[in-house]
Backbone as ProteinMPNN parsed JSONL, in Angstrom:
{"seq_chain_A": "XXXXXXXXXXXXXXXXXXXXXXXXXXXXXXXXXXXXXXXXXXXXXXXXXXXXXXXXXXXXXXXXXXXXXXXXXXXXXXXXXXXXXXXXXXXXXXXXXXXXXXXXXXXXXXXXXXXXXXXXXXXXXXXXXXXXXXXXXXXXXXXXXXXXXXXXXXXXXXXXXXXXXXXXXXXXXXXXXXXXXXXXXXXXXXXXXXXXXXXX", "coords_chain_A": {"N_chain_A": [[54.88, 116.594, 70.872], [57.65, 114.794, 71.049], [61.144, 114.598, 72.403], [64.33, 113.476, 71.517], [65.811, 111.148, 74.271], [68.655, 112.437, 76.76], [71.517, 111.615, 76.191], [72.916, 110.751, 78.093], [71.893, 110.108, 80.753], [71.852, 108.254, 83.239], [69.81, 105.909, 83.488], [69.919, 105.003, 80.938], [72.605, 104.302, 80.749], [75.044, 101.643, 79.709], [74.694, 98.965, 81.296], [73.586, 99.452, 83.845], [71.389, 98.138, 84.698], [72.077, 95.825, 85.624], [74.861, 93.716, 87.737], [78.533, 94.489, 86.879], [81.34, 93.169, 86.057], [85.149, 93.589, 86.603], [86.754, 93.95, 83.605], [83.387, 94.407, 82.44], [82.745, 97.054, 83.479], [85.173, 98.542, 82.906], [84.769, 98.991, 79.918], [82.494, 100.327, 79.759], [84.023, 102.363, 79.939], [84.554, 106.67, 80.476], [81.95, 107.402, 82.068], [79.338, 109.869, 82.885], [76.842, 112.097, 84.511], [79.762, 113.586, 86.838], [81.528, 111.072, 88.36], [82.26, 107.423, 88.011], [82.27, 104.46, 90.405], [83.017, 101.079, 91.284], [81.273, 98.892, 93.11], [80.697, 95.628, 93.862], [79.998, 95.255, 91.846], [78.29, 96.985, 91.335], [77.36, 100.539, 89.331], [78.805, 103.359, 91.255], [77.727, 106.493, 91.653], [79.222, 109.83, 91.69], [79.686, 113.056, 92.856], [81.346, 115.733, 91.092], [84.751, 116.481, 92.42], [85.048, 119.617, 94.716], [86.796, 122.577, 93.533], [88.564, 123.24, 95.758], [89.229, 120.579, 96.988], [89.95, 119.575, 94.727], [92.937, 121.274, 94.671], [94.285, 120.873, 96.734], [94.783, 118.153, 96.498], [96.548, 117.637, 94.738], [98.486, 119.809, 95.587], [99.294, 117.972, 97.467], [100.448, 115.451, 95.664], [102.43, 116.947, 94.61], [104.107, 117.207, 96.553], [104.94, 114.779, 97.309], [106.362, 113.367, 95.035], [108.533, 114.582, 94.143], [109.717, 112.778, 96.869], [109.384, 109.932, 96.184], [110.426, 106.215, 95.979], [112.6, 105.276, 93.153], [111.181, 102.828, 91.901], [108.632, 103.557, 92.206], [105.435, 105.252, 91.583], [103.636, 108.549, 91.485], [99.761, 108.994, 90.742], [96.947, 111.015, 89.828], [93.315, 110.363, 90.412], [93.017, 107.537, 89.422], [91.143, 104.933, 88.647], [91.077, 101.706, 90.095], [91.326, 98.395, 90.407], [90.117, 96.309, 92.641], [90.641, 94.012, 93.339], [89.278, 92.038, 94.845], [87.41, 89.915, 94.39], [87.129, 86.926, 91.965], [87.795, 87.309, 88.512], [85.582, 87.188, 86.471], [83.335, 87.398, 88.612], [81.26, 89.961, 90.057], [82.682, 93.248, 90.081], [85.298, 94.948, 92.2], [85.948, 98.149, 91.975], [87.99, 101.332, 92.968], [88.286, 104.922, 93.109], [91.007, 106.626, 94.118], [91.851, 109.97, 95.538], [94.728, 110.047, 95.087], [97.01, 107.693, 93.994], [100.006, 105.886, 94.416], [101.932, 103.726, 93.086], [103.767, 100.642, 91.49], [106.209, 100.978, 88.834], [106.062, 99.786, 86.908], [103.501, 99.01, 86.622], [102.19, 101.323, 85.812], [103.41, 101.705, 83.319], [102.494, 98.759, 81.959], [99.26, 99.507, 81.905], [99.656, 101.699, 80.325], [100.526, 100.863, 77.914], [98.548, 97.783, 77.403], [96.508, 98.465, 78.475], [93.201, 98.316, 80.722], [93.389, 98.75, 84.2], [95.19, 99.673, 86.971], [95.945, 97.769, 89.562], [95.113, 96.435, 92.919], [97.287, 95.007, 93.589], [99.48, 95.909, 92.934], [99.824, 98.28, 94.143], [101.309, 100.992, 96.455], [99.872, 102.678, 98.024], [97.21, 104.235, 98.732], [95.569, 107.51, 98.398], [93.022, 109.388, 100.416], [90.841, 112.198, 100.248], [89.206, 114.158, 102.232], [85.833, 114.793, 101.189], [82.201, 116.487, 101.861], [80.258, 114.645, 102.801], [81.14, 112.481, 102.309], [82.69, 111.559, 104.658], [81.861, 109.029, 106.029], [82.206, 106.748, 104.109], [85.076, 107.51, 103.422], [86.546, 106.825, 106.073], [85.668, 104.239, 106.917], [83.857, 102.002, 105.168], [85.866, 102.441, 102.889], [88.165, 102.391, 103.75], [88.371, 99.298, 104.847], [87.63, 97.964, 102.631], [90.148, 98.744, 101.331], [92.012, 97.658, 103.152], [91.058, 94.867, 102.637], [92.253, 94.401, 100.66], [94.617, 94.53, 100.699], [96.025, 96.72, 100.496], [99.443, 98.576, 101.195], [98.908, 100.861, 102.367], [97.224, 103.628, 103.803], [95.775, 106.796, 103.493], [94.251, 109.155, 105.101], [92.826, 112.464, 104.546], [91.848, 115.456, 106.165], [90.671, 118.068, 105.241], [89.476, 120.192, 107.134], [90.269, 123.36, 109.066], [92.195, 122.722, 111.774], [94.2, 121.314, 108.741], [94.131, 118.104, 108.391], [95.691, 114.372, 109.111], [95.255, 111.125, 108.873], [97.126, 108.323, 108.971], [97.205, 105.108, 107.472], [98.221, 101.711, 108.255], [99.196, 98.569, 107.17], [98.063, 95.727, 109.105], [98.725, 93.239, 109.656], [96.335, 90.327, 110.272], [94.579, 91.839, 111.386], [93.757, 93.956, 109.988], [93.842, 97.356, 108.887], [95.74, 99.519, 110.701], [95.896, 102.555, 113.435], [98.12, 105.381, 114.181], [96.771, 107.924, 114.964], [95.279, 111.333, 114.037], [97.131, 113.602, 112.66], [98.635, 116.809, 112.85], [99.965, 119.554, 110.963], [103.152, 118.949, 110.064], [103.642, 115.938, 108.729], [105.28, 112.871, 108.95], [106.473, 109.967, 107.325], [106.981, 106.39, 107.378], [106.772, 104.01, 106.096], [104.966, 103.608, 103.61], [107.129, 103.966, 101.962], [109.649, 106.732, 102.98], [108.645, 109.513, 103.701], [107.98, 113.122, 103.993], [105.406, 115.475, 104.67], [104.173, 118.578, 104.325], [101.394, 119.429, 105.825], [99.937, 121.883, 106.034], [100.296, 123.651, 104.234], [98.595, 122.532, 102.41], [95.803, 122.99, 102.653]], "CA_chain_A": [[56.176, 116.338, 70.295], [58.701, 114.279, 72.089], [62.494, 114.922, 72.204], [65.535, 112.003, 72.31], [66.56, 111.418, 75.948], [69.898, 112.604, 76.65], [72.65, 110.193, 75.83], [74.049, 110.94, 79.503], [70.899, 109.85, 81.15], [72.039, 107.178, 84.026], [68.451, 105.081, 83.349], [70.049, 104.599, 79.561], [73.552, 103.57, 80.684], [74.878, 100.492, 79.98], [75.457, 97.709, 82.706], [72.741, 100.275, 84.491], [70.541, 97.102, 84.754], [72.823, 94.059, 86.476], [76.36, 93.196, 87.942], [79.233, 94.439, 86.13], [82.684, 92.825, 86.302], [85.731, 94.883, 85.9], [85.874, 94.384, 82.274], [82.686, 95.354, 81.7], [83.003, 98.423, 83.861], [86.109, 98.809, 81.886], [84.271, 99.033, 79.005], [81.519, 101.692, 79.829], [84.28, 103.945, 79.024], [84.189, 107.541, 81.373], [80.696, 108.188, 82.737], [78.682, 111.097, 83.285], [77.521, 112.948, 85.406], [80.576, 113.338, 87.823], [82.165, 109.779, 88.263], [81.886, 106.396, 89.03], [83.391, 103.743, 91.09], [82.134, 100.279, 90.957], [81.095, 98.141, 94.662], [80.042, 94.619, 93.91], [79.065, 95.082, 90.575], [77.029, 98.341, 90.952], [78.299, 101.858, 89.713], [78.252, 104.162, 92.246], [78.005, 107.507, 91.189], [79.557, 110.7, 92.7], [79.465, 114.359, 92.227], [82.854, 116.161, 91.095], [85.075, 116.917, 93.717], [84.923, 120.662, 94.321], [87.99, 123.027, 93.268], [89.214, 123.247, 96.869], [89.963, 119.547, 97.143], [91.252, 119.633, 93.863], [94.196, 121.921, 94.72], [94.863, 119.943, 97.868], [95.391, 116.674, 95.824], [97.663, 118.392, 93.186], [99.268, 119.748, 96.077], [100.082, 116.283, 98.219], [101.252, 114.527, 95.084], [103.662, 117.406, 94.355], [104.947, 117.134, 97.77], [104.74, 113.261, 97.161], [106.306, 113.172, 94.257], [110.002, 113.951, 94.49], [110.071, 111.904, 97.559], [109.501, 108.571, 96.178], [111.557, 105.739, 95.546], [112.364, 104.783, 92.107], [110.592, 102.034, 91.419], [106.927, 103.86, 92.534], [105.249, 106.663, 90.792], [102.046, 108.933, 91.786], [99.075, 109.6, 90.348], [95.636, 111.41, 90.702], [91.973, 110.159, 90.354], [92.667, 106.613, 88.671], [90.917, 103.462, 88.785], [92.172, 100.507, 90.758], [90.696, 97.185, 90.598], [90.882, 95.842, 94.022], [91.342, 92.176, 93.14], [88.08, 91.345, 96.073], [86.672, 88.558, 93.588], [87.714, 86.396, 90.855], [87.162, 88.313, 87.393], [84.256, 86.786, 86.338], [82.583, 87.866, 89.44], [80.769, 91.278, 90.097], [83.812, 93.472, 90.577], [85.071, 96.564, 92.834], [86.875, 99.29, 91.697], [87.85, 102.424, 93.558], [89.042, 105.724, 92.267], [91.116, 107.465, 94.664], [92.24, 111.003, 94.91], [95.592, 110.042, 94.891], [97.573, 106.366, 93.84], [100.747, 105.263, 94.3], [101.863, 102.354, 92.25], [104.437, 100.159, 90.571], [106.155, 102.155, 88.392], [105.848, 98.81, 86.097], [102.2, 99.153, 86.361], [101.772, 102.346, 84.832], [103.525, 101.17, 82.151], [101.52, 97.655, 81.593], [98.012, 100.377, 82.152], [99.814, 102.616, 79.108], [101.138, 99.802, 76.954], [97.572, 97.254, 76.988], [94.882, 98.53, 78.865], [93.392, 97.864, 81.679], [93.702, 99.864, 84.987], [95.821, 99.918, 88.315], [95.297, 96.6, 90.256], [95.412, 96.808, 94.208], [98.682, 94.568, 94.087], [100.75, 96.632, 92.401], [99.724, 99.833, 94.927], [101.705, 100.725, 97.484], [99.658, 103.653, 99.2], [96.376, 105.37, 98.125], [95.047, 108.811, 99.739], [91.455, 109.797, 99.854], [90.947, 113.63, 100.675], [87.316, 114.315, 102.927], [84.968, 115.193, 100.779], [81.356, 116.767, 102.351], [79.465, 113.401, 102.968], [81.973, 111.094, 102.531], [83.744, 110.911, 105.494], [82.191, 107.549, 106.766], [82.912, 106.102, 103.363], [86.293, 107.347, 103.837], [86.243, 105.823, 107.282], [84.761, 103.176, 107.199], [83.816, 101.524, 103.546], [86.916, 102.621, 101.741], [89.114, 101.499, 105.173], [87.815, 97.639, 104.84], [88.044, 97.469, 101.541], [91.489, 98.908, 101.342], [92.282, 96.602, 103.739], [90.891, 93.864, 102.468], [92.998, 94.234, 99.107], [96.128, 94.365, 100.8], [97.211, 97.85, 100.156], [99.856, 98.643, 102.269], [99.013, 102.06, 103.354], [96.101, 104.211, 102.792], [96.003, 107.882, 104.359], [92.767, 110.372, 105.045], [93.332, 113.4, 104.35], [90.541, 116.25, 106.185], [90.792, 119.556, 105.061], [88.706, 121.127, 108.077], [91.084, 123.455, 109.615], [93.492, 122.46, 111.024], [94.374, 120.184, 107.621], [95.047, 116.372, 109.236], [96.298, 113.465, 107.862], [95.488, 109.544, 109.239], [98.07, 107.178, 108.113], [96.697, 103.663, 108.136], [98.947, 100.541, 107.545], [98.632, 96.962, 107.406], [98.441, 95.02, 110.349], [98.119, 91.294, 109.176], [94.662, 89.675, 110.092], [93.991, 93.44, 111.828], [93.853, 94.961, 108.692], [94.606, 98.603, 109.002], [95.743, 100.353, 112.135], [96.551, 103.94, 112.928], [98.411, 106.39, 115.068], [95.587, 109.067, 115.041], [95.365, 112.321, 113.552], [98.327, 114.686, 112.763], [98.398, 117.687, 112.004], [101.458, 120.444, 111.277], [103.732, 118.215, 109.339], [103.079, 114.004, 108.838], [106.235, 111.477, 108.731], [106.01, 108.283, 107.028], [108.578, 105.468, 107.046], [106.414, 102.875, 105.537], [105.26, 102.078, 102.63], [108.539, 104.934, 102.039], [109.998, 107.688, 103.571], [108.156, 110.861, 103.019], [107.46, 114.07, 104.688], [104.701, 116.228, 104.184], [103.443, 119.767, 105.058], [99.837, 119.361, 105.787], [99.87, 123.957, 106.501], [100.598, 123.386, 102.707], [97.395, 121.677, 101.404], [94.613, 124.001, 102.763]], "C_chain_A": [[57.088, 115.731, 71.363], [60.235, 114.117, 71.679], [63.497, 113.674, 72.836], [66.01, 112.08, 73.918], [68.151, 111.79, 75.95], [70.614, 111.62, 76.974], [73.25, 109.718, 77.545], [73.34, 110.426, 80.475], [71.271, 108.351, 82.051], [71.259, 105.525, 83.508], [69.272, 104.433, 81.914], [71.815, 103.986, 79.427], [74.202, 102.417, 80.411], [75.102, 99.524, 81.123], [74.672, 98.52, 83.669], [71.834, 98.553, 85.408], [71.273, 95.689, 85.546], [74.334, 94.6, 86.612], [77.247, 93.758, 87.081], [80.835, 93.934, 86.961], [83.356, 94.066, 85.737], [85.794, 94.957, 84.551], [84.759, 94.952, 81.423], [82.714, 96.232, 81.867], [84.209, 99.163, 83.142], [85.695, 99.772, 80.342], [83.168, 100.39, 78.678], [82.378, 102.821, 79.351], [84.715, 105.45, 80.175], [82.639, 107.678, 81.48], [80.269, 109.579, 82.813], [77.143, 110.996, 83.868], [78.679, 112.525, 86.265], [81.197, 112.033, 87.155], [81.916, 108.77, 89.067], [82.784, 105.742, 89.757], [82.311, 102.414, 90.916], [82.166, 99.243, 92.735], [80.648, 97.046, 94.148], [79.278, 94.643, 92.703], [78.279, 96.183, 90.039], [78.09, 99.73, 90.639], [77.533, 102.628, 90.953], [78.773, 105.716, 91.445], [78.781, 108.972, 92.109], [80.133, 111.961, 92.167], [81.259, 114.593, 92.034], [83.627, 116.827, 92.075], [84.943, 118.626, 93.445], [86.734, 121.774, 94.258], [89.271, 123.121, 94.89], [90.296, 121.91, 97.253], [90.732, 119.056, 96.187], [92.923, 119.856, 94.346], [94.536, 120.764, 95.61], [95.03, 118.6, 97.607], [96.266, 116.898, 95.161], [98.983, 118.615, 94.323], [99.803, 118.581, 96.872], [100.957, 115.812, 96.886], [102.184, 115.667, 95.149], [104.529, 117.121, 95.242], [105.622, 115.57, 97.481], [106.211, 112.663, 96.592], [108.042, 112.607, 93.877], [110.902, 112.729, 95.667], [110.093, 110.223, 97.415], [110.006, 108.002, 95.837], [111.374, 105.808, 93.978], [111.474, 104.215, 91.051], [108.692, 102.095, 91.632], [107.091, 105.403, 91.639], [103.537, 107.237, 91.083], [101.561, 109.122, 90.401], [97.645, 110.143, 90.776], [94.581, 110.676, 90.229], [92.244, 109.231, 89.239], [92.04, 105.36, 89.312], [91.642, 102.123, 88.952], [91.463, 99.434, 90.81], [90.993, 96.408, 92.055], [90.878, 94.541, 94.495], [90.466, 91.268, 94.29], [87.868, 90.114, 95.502], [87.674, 88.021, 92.547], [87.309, 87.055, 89.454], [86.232, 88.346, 86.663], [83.452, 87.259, 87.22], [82.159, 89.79, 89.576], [82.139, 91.706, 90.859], [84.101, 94.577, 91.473], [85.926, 96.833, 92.48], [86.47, 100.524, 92.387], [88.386, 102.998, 92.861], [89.5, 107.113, 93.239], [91.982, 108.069, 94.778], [93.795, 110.822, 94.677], [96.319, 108.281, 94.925], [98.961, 106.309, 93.736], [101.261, 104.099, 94.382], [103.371, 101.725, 91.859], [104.626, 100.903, 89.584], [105.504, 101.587, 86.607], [104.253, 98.496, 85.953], [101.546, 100.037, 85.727], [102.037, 102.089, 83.539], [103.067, 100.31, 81.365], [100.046, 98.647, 81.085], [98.367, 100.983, 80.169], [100.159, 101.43, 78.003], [99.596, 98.88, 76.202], [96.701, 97.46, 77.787], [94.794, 98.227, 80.282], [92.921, 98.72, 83.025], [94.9, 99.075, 86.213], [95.335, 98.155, 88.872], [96.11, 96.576, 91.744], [96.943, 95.837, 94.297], [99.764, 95.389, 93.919], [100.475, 98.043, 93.167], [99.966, 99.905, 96.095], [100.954, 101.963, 98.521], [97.984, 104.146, 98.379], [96.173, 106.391, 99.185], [93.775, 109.466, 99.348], [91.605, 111.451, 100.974], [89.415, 113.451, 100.78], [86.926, 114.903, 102.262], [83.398, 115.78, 101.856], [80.422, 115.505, 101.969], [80.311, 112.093, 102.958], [83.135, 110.877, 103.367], [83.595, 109.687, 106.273], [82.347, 106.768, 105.647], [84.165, 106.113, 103.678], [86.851, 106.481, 104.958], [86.411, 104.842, 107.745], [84.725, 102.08, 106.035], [85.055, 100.982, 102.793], [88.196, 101.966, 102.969], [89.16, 100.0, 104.712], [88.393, 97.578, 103.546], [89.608, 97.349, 101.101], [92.509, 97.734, 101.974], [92.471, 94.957, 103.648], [91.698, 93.198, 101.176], [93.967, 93.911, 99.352], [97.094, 95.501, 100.277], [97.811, 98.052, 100.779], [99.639, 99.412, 103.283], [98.03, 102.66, 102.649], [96.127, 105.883, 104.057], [94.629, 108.576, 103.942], [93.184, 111.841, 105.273], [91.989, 114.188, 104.837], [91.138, 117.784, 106.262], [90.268, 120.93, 105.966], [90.226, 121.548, 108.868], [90.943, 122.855, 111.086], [93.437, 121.294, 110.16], [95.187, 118.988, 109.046], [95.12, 115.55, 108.588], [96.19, 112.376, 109.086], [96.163, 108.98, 108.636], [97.476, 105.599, 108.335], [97.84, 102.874, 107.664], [98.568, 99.39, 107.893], [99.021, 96.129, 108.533], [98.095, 93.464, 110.581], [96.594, 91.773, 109.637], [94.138, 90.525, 110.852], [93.074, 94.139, 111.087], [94.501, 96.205, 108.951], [94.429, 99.237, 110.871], [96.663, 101.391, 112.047], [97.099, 104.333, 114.209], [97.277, 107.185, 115.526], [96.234, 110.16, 114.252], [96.529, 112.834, 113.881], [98.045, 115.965, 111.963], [99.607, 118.716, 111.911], [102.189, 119.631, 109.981], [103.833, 116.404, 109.368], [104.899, 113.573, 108.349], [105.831, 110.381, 108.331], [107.289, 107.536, 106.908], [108.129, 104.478, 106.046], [105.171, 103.395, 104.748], [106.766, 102.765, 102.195], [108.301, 106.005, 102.969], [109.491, 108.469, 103.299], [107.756, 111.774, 104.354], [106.123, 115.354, 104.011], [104.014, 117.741, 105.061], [102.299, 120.092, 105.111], [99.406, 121.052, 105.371], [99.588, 123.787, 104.702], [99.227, 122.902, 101.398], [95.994, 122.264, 101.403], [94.597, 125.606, 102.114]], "O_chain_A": [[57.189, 116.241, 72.479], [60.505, 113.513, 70.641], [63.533, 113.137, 73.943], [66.485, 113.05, 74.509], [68.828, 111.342, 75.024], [70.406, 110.842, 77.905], [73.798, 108.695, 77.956], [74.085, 110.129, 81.408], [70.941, 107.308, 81.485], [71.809, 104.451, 83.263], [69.2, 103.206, 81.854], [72.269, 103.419, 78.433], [73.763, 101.709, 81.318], [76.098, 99.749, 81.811], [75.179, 98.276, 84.764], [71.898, 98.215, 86.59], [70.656, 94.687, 85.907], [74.892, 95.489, 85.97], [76.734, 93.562, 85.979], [81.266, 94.257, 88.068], [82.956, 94.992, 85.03], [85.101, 95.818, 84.01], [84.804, 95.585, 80.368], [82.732, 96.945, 80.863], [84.108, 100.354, 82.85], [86.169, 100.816, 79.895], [83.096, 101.141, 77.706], [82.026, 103.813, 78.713], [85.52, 104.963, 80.969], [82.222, 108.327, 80.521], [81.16, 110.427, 82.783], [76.406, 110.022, 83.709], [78.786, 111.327, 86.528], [81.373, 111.839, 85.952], [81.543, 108.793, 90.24], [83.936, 106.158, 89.882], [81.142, 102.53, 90.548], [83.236, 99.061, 93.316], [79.617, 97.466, 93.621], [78.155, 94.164, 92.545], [77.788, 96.377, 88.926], [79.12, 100.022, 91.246], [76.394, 102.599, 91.419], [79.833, 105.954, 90.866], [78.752, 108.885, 93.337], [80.916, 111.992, 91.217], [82.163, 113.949, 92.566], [83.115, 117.815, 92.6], [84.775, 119.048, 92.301], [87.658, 121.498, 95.023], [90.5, 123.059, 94.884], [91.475, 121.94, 97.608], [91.757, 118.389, 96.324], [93.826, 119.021, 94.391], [95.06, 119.753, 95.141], [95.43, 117.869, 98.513], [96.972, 115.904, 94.994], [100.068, 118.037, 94.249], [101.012, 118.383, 96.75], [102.178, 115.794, 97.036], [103.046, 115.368, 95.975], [105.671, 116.791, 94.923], [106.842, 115.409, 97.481], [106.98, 111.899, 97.176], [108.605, 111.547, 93.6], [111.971, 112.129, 95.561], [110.609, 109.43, 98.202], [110.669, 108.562, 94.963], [110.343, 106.247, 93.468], [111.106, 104.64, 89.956], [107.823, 101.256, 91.392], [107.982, 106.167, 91.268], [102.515, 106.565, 90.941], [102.189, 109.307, 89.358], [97.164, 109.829, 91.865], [95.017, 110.085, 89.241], [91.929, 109.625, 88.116], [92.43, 104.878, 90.376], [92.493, 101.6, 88.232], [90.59, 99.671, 91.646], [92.11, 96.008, 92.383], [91.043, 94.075, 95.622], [90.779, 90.122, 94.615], [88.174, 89.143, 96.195], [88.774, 88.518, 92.305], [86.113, 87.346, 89.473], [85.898, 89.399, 86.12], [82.483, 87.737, 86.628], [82.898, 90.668, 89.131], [82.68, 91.089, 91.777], [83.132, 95.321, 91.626], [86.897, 96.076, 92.48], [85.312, 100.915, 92.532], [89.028, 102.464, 91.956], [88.903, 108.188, 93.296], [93.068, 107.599, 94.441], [94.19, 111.671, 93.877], [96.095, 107.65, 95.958], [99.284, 106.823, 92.665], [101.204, 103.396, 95.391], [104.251, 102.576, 91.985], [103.685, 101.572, 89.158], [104.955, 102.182, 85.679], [103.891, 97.686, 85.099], [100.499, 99.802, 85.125], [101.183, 102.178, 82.657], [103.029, 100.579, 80.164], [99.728, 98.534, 79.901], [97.679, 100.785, 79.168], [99.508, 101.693, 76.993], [99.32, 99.007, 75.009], [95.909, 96.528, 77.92], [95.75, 97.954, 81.009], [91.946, 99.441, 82.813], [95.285, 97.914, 86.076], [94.356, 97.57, 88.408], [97.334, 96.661, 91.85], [97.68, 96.126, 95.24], [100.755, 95.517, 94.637], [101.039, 99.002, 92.639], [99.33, 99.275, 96.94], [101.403, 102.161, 99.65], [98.069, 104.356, 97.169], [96.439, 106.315, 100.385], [93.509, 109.965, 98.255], [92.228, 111.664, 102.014], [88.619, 112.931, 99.997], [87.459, 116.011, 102.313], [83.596, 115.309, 102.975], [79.903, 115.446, 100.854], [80.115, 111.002, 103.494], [84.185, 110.297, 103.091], [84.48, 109.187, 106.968], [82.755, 105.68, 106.052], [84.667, 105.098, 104.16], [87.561, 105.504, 104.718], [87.079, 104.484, 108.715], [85.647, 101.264, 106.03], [85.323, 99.882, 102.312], [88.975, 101.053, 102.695], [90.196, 99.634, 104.156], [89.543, 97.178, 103.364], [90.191, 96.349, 100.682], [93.447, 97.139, 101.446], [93.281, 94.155, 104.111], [91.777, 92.028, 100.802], [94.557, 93.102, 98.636], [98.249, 95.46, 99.855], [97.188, 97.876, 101.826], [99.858, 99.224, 104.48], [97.788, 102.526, 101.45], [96.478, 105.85, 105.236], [94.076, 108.572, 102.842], [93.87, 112.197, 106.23], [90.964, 113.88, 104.23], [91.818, 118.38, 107.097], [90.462, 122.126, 105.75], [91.09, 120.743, 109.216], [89.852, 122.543, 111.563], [92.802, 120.308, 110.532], [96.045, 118.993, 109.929], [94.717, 115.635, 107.428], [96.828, 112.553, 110.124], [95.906, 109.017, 107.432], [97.387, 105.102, 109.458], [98.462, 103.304, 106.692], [97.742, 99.14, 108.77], [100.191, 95.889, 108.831], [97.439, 92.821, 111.401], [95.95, 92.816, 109.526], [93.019, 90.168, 111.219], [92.021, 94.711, 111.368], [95.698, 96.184, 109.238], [93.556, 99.321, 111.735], [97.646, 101.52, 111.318], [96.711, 103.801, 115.249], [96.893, 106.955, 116.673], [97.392, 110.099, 113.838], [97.048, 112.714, 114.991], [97.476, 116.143, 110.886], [100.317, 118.706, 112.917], [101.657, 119.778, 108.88], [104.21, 115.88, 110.416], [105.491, 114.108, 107.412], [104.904, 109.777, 108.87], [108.363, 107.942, 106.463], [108.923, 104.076, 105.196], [104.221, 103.622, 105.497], [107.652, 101.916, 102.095], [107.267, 106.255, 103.589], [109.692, 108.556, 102.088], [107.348, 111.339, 105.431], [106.199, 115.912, 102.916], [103.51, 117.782, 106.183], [101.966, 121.087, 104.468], [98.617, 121.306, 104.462], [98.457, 123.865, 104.222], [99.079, 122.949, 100.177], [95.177, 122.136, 100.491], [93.605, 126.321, 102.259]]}, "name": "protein", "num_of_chains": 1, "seq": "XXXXXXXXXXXXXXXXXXXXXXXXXXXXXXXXXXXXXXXXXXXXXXXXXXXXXXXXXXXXXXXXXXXXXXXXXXXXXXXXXXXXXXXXXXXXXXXXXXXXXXXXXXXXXXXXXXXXXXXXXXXXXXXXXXXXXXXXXXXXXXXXXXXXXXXXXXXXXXXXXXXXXXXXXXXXXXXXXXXXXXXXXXXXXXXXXXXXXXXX"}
C-alpha cells in the first residue's frame, strides 16, 4: 500500500527545480518547514529561530520603536527584496529578524502586495543564531551592503549581549566600530539608544 507524500515535502515544492525571481518566490506563498529566504534564485531553507531569540527581537524593536522618527516604522521577520538584479533575473530576498522601513512602504506592502524593497530600508538587525554567525558576518554583511542599506546591526546573545553597528561607507561598503556591549548609541540611520542588559 502506498500513502500520498506530504504536501510539505521540499522535493514537491514549487520553483524546487530552477531559479526563482522575486515574483515567483512571491508566489510560493509561506513555506514549510521553518522558513525561507531566497539567494540567486534558490530557496534557502532555515530552521525556526528558537524562543530565546525570539524574545530578544520583540525586545529590540520595543526599545526601537518609540525612538524612531516619524516617517520610519519597525518590523519583525519580513521579506525584503534586495533589488541585486533586474526582476526578471534570479532574485535575492532576505528575511531579517528585525526591518526598519519607509513608513510609505508598509503601506504600498499592505495596500498591493509585494514585500519590503532594500531602498525603502533604513536599518535591518539580524540576531546570532547557532550556525549562522558567518552568514551573519559575512554573507548577509555583502549583501546588505551591496543593496545599499544604510545600516545593518548584529546582534550576539552570548553573554555579555553585543551589538555591531555597521554603516555605509561608499565604495567600502559597511564599516564598524566593533562590539559594544552595556548600552549601544546610534546617530545614524537615527538617534536611538538601546539597553543590550535588556535583550538577554
Amino acid at each position: 500500500m502506498t500513502t500520498a507524500r506530504d504536501h510539505r515535502d521540499p522535493s514537491r515544492m514549487p520553483g524546487m527545480d530552477r531559479l526563482l525571481t522575486i515574483d515567483e518566490y512571491l508566489a510560493l506563498g509561506e513555506t514549510e518547514p521553518g522558513y525561507s529566504e531566497l539567494i540567486g534564485g534558490r530557496l534557502l531553507m532555515s530552521p525556526s529561530p528558537a524562543p530565546g531569540h525570539n524574545k530578544a527581537s520583540f525586545r529590540l524593536l520595543a526599545q526601537l520603536e518609540p525612538q524612531l522618527p516619524p516617517d520610519l516604522d519597525g518590523v519583525q521577520d519580513v521579506d525584503v527584496d534586495l533589488e541585486l538584479v533586474p526582476p526578471d533575473e534570479p532574485g535575492y530576498a532576505r528575511r531579517p529578524d528585525i526591518v526598519v522601513a519607509d513608513r510609505a512602504a508598509f503601506e504600498r506592502v499592505n495596500e498591493h502586495g509585494g514585500m519590503l524593497r532594500a531602498s525603502e530600508v533604513a536599518l535591518v538587525v539580524e540576531i546570532v543564531s547557532p550556525g549562522s554567525k558567518r552568514i551573519d558576518n559575512v554573507d548577509k554583511r555583502g549583501e546588505y551592503a551591496d543593496a545599499g542599506i544604510p545600516a545593518y546591526w548584529i546582534v550576539d546573545l552570548t553573554a555579555p549581549v553585543s551589538l555591531v553597528a555597521f554603516h555605509r561607507a561608499g565604495e567600502f561598503g559597511y564599516q564598524d566600530s566593533g562590539a559594544v556591549t552595556g548600552v549601544h548609541t546610534s546617530v545614524e540611520p537615527f538617534a536611538a539608544t538601546i539597553d543590550l542588559t535588556a535583550l538577554g
